[in-house]
N, C-alpha and C positions, 0 to 999 in steps of 0.2 A: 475604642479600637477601631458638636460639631451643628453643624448647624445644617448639614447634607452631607450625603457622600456622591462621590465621583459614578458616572455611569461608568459602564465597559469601555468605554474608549478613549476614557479619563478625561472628558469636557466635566467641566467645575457643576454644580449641580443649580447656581443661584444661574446661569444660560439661560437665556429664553430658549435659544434653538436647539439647546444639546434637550430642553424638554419635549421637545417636540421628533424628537429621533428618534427612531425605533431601536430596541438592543440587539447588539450582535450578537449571535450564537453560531453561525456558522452555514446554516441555511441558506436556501434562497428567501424563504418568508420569514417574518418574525413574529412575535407579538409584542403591538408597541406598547411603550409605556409612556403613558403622556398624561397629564396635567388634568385634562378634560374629563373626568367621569364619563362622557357619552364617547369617547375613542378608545376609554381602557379597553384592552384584551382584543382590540382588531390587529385582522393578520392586514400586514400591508409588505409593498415590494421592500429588498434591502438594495436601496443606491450607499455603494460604497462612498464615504467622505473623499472629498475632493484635497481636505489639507489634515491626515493622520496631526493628532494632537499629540504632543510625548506626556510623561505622568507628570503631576502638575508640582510639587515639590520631594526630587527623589533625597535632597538631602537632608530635609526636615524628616522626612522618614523615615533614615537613618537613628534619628535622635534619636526617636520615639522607641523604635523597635528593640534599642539600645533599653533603653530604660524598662520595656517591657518584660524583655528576658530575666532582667536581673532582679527586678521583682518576682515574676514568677518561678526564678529559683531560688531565689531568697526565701521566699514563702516556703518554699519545697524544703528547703535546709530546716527551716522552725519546725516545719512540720513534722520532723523525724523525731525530734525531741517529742510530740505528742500519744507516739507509737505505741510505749509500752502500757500505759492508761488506754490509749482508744483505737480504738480498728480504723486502719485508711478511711473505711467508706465512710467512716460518723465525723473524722477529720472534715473528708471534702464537702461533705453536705452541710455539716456548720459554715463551713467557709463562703460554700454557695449561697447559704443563707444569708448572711449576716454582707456577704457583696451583692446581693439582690434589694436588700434591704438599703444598703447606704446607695448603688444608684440610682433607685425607686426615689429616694427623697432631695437627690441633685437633682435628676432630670423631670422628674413626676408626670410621664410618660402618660398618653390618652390613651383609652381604649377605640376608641371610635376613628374614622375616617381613616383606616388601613382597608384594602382589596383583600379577598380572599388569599390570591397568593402570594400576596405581603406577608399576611400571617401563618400557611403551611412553612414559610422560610425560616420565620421568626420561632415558629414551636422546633425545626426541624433544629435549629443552630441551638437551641436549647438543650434540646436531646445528646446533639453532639457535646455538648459540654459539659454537660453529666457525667456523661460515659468517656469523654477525653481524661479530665479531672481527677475521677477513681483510679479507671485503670493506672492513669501516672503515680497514683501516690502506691498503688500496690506494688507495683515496680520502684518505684523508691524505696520501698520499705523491706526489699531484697537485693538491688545493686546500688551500688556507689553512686551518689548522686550525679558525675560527670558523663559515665557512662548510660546511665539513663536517658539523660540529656540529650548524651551524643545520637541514641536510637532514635529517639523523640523526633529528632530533626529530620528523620527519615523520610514522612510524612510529608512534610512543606518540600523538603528536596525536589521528592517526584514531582510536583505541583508545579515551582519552577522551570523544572526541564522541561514540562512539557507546556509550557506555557510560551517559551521563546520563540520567537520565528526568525531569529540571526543568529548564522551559526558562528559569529565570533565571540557572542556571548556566553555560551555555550561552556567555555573556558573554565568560568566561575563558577558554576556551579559541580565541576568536575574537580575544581581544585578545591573545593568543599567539602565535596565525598570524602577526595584523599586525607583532609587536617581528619573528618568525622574518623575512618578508620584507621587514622594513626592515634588518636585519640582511646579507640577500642581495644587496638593490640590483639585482635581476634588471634590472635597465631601463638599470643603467649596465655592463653588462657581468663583471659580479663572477665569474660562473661560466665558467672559460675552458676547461675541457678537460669536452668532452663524454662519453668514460667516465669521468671521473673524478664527473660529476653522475652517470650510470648508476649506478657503484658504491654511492656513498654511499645514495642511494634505496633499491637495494638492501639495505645496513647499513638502511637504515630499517626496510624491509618487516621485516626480520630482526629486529630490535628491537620490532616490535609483534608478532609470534608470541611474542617471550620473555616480552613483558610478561603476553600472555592462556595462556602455558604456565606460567608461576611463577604466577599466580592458582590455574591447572587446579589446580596440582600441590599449592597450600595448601588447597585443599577437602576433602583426607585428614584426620582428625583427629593423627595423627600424625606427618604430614612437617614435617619442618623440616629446619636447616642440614646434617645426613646425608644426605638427598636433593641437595640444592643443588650437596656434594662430590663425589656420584660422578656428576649431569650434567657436574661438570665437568671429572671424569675421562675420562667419554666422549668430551667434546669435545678433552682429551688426546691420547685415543688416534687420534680421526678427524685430528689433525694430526700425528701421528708421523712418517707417510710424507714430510712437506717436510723433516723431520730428517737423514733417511735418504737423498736422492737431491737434498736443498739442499745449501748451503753449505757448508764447511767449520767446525767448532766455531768458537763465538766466543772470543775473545781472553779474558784474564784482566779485564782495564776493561769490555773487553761481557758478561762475566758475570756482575759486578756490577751494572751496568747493569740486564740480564736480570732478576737476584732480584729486582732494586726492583720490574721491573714487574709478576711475577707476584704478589708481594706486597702490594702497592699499588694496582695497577691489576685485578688480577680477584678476590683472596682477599677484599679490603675492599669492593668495591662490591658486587660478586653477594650478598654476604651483608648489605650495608644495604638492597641493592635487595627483595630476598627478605622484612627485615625490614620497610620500610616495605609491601610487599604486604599483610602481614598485616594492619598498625597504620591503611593509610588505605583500600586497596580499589583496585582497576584504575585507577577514574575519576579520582580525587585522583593518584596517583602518575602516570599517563599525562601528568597535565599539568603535574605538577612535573618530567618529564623534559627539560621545556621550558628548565630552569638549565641544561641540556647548553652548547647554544648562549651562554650567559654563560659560564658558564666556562673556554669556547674561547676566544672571544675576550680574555677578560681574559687567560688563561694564552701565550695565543699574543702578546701585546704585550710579556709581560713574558719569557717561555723565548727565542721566536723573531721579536720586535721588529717584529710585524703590526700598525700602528700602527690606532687605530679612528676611524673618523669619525662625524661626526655621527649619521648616519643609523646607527649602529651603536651609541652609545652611544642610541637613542633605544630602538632596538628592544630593548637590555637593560631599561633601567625596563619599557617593556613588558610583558617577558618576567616579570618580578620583581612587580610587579600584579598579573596572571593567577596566576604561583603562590599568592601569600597569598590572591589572591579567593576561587580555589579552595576553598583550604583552609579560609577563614571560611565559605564557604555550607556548603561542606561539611558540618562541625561543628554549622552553626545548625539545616540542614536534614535533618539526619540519622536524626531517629524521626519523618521522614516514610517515604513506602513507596518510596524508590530502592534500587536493589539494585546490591551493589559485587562 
């Protein structure tokens, strides 16, 4: 969700110069992040760039984000089948395991030559995905998968909006809202269990710290998908405990089960999520998170026979306009001075 990622101002990471720049947060001082061991962690002045860079490929990011969602509701849809055998939480924590396990042995991630605050980011993006993870399936496992979805997206939403600095962008992620709560039908009663709205909101909030901690954490000139593996190791291990004092092991069919999802559902997306971070920037990907809510609903009609209505099929076009608007202003507007 590579071989680097993109700093904040989306210069490519293999730059000599973009290593030598300090990150943007908004300040007059920063703290740089540079190459040299003996400059890590000096505050030095912020000279704004003289030629703003736009995000380095927004329509590869498209792909990616595309294919992420649909795995992770894909996953979500299996997942429902495992319900009445296992509780949400022994679901996600196998899953986490067994996708912590298969990244560990693609990427085979070092311990060593990470800064201290490389690694508060890396445990922190972990924690988030622990607690993103659960709470979704607990919400899953009380609404309809589309509408879950569609809350979920709530999260990266906010991220978005406030992410832009062109208010003709602005557009899209408006018209994203709209497909989300035509999607929801709040008016005809679509959301019927009051924690289970809680939860997903929750998954929301959760999902918009992962989006602005996998930015943080691509601001390094050297992180990439080694990092990504042992957040999601951490998140591993902060689920171990449901292993231990849940259920009983899964059967041989829920085992199988299980691999798909950790395979599919966390090793494939966290790592297109991660990539499309680099390739579009917070703002573009925030609101491509918006196909969540499409590919709930599509994937829930056809897994779990959630038939869609009108008002559902409207708020996908919707949703599906807002992404490519995005991503064409994106692209057009991009060596102006927004910052991703």
């Amino acid at each position: 969700m590579h071989h680097g990622l993109a700093l904040a101002d989306g210069v490519p990471c293999d730059s000599v110069v973009a290593r030598r720049r300090p990150v943007v947060t908004g300040r007059s001082e920063v703290i740089a992040r540079m190459d040299d061991p003996d400059d890590a962690g000096r505050v030095v002045p912020f000279i704004p760039s003289p030629r703003p860079i736009k995000p380095a490929r927004p329509f590869a990011a498209i792909v990616v984000v595309v294919v992420s969602c649909f795995a992770i509701q894909g996953s979500a849809a299996v997942a429902t089948t495992l319900f009445d055998d296992m509780s949400p939480i022994s679901v996600a924590a196998w899953r986490q395991l067994i996708g912590a396990v298969t990244l560990a042995l693609i990427f085979r991630p070092y311990l060593r030559g990470r800064s201290r605050g490389r690694w508060v980011l890396i445990v922190l993006l972990g924690i988030t995905m622990a607690v993103m993870n659960t709470s979704y399936y607990f919400a899953v496992e009380r609404l309809p998968l589309g509408i879950a979805a569609a809350l979920f997206y709530l999260g990266p939403f906010i991220v978005a909006v406030a992410s832009l600095r062109r208010p003709q962008l602005l557009v899209w992620p408006v018209l994203a809202l709209i497909g989300v709560i035509a999607i929801t039908r709040p008016d005809q009663g679509a959301v019927e269990s009051v924690v289970g709205l809680l939860l997903a909101l929750f998954a929301a909030a959760s999902l918009a710290g992962y989006t602005l901690l996998s930015h943080r954490l691509g601001q390094y000139a050297q992180a990439g998908l080694g990092d990504l593996s042992l957040a999601v190791c951490v998140s591993a291990v902060i689920l171990l405990p449901a292993l231990v004092v849940g259920n009983s092991p899964p059967s041989g069919s829920h085992g199988g089960t299980l691999i798909l999802l950790g395979a599919i559902g966390v090793a494939l997306p966290f790592a297109c999520d991660y990539k499309a971070l680099r390739w579009g920037g917070s703002a573009l990907v925030g609101t491509l998170f918006a196909l969540d809510p499409v590919a709930g609903a599509v994937l829930g009609l056809i897994a779990l026979g959630q038939v869609l209505t009108k008002s559902a099929i409207f708020g996908l076009i919707a949703i599906c306009l807002a992404g490519a608007g995005l991503a064409i202003g994106t692209a057009m507007v991009g060596r102006g001075h927004e910052t991703y």
